[in-house]
N, CA, C and O atoms as CSV, one atom per row, in Angstrom:
chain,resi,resn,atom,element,x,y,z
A,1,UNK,N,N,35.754,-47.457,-39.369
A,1,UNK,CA,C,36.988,-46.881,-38.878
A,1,UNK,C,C,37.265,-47.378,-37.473
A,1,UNK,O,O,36.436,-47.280,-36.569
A,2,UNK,N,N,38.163,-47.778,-37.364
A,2,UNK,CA,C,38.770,-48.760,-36.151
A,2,UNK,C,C,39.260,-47.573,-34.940
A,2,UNK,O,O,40.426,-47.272,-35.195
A,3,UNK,N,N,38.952,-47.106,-34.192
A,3,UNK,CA,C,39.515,-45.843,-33.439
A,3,UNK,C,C,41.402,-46.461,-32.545
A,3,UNK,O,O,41.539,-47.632,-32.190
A,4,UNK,N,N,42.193,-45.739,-32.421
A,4,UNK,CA,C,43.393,-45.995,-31.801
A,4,UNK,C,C,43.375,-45.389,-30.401
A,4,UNK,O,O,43.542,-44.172,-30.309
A,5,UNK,N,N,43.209,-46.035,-29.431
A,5,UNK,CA,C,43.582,-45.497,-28.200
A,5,UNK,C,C,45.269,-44.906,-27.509
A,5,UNK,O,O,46.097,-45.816,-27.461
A,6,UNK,N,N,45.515,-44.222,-27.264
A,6,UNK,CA,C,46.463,-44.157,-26.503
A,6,UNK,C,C,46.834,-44.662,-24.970
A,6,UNK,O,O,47.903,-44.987,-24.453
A,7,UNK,N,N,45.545,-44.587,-24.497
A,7,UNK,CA,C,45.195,-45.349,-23.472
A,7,UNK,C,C,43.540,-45.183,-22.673
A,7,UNK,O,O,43.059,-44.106,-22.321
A,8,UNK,N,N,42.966,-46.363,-22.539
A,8,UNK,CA,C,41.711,-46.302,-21.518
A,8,UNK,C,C,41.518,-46.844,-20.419
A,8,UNK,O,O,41.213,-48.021,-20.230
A,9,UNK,N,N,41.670,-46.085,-19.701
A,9,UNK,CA,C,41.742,-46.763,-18.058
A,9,UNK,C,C,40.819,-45.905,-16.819
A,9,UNK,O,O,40.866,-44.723,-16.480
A,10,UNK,N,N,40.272,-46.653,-16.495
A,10,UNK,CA,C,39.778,-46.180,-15.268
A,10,UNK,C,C,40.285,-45.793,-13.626
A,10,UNK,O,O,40.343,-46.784,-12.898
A,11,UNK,N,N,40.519,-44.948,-13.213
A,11,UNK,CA,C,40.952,-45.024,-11.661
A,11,UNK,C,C,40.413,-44.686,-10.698
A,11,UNK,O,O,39.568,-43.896,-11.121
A,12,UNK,N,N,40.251,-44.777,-8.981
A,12,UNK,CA,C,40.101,-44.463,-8.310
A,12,UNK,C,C,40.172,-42.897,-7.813
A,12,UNK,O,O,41.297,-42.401,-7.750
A,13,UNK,N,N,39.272,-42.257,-7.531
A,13,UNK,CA,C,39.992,-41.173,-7.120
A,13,UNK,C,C,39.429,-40.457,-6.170
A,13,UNK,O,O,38.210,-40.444,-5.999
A,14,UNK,N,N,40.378,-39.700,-5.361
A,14,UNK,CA,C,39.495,-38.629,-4.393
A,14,UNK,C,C,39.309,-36.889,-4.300
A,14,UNK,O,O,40.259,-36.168,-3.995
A,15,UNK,N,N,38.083,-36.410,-4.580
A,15,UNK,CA,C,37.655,-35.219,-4.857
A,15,UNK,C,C,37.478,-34.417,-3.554
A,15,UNK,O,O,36.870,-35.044,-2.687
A,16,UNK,N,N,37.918,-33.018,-3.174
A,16,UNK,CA,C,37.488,-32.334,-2.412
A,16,UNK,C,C,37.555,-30.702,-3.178
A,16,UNK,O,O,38.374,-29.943,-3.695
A,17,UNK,N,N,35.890,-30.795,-2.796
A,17,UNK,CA,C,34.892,-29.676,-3.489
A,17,UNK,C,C,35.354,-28.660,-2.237
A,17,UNK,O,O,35.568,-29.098,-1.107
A,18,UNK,N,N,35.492,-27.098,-2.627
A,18,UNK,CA,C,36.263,-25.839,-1.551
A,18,UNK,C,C,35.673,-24.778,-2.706
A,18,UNK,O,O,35.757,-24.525,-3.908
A,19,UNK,N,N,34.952,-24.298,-1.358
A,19,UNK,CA,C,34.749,-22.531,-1.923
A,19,UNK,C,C,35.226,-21.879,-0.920
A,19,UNK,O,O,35.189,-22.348,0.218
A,20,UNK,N,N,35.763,-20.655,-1.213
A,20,UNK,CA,C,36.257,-19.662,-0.296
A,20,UNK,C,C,35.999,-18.467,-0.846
A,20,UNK,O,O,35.357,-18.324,-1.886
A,21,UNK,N,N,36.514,-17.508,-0.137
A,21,UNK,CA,C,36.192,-16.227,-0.183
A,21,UNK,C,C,37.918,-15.520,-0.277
A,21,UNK,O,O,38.463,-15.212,0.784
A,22,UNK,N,N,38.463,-15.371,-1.257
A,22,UNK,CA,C,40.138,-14.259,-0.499
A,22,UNK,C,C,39.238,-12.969,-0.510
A,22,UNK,O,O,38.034,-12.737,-0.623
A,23,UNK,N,N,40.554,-12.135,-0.316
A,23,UNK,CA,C,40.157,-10.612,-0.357
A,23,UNK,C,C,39.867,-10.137,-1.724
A,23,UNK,O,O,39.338,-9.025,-1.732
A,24,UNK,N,N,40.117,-10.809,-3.184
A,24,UNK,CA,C,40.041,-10.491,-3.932
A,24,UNK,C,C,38.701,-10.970,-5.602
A,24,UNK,O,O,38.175,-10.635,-6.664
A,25,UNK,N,N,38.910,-12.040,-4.457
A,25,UNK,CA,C,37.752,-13.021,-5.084
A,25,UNK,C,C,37.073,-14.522,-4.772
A,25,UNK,O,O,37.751,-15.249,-4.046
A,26,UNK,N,N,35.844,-15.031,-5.236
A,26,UNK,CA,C,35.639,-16.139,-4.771
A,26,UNK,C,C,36.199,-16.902,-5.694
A,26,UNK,O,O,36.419,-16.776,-6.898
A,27,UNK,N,N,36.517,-18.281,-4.350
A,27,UNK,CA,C,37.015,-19.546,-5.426
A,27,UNK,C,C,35.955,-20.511,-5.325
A,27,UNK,O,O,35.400,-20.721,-4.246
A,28,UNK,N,N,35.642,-21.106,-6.377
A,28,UNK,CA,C,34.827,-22.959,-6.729
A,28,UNK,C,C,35.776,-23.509,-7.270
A,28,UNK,O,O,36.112,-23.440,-8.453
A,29,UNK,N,N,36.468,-24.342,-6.033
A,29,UNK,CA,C,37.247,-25.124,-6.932
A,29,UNK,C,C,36.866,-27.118,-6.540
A,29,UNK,O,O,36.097,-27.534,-5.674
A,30,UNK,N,N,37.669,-27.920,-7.470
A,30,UNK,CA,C,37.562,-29.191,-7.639
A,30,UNK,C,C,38.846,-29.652,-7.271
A,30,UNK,O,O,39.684,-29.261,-8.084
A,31,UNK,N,N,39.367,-30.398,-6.271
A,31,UNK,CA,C,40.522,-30.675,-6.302
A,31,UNK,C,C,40.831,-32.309,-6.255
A,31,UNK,O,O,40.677,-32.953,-5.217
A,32,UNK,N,N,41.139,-32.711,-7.102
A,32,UNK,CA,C,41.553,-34.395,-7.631
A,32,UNK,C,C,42.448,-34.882,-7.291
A,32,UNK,O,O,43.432,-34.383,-7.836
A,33,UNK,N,N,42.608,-35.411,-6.838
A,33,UNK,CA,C,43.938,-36.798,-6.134
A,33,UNK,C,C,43.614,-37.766,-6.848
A,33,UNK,O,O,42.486,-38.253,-6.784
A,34,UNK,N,N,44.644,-38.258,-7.734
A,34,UNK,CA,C,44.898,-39.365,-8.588
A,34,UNK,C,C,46.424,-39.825,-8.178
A,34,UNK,O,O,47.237,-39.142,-7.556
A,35,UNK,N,N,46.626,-41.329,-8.753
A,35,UNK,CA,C,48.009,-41.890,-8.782
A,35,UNK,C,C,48.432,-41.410,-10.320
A,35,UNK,O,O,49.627,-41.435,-10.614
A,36,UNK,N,N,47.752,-41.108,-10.997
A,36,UNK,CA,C,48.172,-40.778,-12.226
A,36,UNK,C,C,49.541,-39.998,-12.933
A,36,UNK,O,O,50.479,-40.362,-13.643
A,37,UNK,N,N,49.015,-38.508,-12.211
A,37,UNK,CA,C,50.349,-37.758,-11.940
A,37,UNK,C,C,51.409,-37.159,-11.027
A,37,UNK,O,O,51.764,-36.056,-10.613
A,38,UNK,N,N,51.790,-38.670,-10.906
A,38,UNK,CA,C,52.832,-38.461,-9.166
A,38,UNK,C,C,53.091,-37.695,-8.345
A,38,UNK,O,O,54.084,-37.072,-7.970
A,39,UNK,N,N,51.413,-37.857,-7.914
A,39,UNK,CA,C,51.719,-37.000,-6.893
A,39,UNK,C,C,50.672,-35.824,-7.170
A,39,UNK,O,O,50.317,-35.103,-6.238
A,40,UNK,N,N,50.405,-35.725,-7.881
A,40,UNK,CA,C,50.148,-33.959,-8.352
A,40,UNK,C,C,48.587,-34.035,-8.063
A,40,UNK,O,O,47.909,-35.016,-7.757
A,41,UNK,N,N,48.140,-32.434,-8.292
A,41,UNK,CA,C,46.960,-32.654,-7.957
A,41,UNK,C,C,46.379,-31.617,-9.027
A,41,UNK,O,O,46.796,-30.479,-9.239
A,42,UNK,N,N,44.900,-32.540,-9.898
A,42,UNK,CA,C,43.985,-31.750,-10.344
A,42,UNK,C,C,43.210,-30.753,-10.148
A,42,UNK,O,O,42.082,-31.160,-9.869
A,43,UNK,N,N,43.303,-29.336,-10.167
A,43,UNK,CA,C,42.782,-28.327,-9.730
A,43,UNK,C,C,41.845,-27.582,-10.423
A,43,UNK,O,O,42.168,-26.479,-10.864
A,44,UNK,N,N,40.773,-28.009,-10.576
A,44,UNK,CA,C,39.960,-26.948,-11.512
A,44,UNK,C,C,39.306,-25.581,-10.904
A,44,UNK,O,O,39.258,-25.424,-9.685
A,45,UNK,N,N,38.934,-24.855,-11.576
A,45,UNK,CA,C,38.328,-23.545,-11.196
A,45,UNK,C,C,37.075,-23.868,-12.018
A,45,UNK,O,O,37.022,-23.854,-13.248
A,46,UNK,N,N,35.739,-24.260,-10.897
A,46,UNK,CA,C,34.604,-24.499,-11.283
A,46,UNK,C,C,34.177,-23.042,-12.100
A,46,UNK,O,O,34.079,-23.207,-13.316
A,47,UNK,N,N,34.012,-22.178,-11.801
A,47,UNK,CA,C,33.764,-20.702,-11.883
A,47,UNK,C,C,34.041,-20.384,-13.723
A,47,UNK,O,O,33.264,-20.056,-14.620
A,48,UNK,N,N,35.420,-20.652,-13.697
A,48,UNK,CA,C,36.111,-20.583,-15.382
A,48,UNK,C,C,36.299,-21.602,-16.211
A,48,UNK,O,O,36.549,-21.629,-17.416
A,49,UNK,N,N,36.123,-22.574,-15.289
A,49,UNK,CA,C,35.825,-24.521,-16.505
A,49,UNK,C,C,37.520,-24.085,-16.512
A,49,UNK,O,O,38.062,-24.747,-17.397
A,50,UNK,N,N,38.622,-23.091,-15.733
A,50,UNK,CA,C,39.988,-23.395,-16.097
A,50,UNK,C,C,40.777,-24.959,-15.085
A,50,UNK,O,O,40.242,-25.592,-14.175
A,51,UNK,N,N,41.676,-25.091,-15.487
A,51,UNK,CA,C,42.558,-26.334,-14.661
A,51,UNK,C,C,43.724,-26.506,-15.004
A,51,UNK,O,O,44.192,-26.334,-16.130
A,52,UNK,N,N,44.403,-26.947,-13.800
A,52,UNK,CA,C,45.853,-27.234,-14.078
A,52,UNK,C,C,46.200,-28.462,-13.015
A,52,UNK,O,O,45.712,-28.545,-11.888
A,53,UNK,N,N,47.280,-29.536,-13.688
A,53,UNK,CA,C,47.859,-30.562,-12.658
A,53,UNK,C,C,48.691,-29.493,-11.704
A,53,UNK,O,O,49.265,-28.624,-12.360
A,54,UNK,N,N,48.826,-29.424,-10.515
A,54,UNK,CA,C,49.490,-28.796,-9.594
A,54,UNK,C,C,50.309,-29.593,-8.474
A,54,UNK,O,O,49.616,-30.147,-7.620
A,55,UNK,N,N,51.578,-29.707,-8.381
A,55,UNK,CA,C,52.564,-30.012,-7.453
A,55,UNK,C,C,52.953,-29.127,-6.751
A,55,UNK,O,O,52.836,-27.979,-7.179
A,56,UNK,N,N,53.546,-29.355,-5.435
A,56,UNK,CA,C,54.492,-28.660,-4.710
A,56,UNK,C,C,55.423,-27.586,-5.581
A,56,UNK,O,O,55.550,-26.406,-5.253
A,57,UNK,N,N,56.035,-28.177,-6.715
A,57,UNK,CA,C,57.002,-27.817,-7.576
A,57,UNK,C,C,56.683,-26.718,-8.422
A,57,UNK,O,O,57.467,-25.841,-8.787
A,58,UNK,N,N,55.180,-26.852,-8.777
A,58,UNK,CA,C,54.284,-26.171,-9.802
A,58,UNK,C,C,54.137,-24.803,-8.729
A,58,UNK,O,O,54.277,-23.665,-9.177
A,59,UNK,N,N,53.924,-24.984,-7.682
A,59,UNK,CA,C,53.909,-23.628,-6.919
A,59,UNK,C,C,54.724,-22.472,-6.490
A,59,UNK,O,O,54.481,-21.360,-6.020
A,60,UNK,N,N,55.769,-23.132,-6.820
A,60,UNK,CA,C,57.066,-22.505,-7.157
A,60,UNK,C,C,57.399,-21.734,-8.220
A,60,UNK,O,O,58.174,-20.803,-7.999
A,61,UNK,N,N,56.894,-21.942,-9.605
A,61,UNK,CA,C,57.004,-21.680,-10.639
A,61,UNK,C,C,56.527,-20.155,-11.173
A,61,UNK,O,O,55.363,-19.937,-11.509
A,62,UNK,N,N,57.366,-19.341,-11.200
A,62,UNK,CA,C,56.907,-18.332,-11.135
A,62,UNK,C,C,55.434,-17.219,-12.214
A,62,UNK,O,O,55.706,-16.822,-13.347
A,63,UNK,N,N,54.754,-17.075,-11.896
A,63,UNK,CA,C,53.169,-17.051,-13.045
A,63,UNK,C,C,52.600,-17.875,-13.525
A,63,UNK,O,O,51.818,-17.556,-14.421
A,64,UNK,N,N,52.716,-19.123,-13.199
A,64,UNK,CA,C,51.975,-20.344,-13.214
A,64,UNK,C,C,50.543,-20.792,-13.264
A,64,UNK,O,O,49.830,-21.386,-14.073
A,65,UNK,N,N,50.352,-20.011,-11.494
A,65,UNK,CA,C,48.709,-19.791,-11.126
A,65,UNK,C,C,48.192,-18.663,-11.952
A,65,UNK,O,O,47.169,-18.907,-12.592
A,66,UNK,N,N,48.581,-17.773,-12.028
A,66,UNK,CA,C,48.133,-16.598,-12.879
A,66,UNK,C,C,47.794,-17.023,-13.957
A,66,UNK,O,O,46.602,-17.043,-14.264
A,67,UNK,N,N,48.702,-17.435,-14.736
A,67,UNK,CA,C,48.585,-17.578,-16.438
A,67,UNK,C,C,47.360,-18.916,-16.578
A,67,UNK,O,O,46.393,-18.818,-17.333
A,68,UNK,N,N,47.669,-20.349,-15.556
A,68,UNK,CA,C,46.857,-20.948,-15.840
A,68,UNK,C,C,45.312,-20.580,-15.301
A,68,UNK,O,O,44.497,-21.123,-16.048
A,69,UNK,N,N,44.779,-19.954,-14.418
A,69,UNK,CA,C,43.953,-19.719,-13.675
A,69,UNK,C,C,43.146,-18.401,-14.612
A,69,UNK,O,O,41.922,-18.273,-14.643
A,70,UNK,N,N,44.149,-17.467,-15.356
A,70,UNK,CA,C,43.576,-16.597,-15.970
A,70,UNK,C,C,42.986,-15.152,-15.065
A,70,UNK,O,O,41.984,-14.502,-15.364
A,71,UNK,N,N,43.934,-14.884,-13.884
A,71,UNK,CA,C,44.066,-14.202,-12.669
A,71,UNK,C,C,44.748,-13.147,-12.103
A,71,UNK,O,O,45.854,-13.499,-11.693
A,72,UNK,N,N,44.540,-12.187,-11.960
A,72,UNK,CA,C,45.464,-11.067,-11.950
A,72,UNK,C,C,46.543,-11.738,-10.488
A,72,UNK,O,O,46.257,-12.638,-9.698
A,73,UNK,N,N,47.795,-10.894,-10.562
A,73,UNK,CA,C,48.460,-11.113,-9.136
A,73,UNK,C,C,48.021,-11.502,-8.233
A,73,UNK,O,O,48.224,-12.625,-7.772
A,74,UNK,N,N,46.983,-10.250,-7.564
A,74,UNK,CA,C,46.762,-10.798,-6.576
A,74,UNK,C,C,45.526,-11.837,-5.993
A,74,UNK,O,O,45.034,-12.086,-4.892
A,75,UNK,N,N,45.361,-12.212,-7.168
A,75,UNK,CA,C,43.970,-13.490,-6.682
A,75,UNK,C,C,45.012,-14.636,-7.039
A,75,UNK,O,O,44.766,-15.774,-6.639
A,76,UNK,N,N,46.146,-14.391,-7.762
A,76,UNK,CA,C,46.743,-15.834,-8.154
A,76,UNK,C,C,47.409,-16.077,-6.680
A,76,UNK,O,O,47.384,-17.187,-6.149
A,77,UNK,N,N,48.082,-14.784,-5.996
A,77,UNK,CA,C,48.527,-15.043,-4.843
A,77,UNK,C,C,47.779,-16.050,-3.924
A,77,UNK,O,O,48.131,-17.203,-3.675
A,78,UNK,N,N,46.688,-15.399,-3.472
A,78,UNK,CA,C,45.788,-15.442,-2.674
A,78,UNK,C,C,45.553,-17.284,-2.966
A,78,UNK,O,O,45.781,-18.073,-2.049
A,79,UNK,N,N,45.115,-17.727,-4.246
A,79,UNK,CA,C,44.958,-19.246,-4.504
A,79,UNK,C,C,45.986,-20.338,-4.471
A,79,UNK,O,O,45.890,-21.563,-4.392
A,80,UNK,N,N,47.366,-19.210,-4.588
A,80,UNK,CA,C,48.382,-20.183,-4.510
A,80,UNK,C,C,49.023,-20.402,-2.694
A,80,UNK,O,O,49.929,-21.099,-2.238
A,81,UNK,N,N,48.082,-19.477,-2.070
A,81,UNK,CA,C,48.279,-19.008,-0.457
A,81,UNK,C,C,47.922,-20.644,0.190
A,81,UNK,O,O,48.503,-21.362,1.003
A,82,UNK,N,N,46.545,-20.807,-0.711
A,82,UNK,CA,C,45.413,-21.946,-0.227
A,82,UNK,C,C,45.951,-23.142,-1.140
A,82,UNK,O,O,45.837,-24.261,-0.640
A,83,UNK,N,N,46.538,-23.052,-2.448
A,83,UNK,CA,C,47.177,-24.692,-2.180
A,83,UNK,C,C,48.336,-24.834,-1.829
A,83,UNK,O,O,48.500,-26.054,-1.828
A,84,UNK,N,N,48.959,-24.510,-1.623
A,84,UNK,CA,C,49.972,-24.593,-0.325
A,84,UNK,C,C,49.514,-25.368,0.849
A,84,UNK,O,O,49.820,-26.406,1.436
A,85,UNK,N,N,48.752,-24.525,0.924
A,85,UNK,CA,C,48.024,-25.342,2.463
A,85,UNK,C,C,47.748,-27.226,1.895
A,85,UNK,O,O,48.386,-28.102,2.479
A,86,UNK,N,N,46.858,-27.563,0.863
A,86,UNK,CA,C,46.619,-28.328,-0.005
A,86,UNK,C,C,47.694,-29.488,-0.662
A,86,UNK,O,O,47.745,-30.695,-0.428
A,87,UNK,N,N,48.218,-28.966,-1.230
A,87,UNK,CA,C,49.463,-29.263,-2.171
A,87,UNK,C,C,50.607,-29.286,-1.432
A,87,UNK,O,O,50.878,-30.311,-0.805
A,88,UNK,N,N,51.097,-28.641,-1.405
A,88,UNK,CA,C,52.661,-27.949,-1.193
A,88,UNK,C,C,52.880,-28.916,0.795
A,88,UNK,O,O,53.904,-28.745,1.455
């Protein structure tokens, strides 16, 4: 069986590893800078294996961090406080 790629490519990229503390909870997160998605940035939550591509735009979006993060209000606040700082 011959496998079909959609695509295989390798890229460059730059990682910055951040734990913090909010008032509501700790974060482990992974944050990825690629050219991949213009601009955007890979955000994982070491803690929940959760992730989302995140833009400026994406922070805007209202329940976004919540729903993807899997986070009540106010810890989604609190993470979307810190990529801002990051991102945005």
């Amino acid at each position: 069986m011959e496998r079909f790629y959609l695509y295989d490519e390798t890229d460059e990229t730059k990682t910055r590893f951040v734990s913090f503390m909010g008032d509501h909870q700790r974060f482990d997160l992974a944050l990825i800078q690629t050219d991949r998605y213009y601009g955007k940035v890979i955000v994982l939550n070491l803690q929940s294996s959760r992730f989302a591509i995140i833009g400026p735009d994406d922070l805007e979006e209202e329940g976004l961090i919540q729903h993807s993060f899997d986070l009540s209000g106010e810890e989604a606040a609190e993470l979307t406080e810190f990529l801002y700082e990051c991102v945005g």
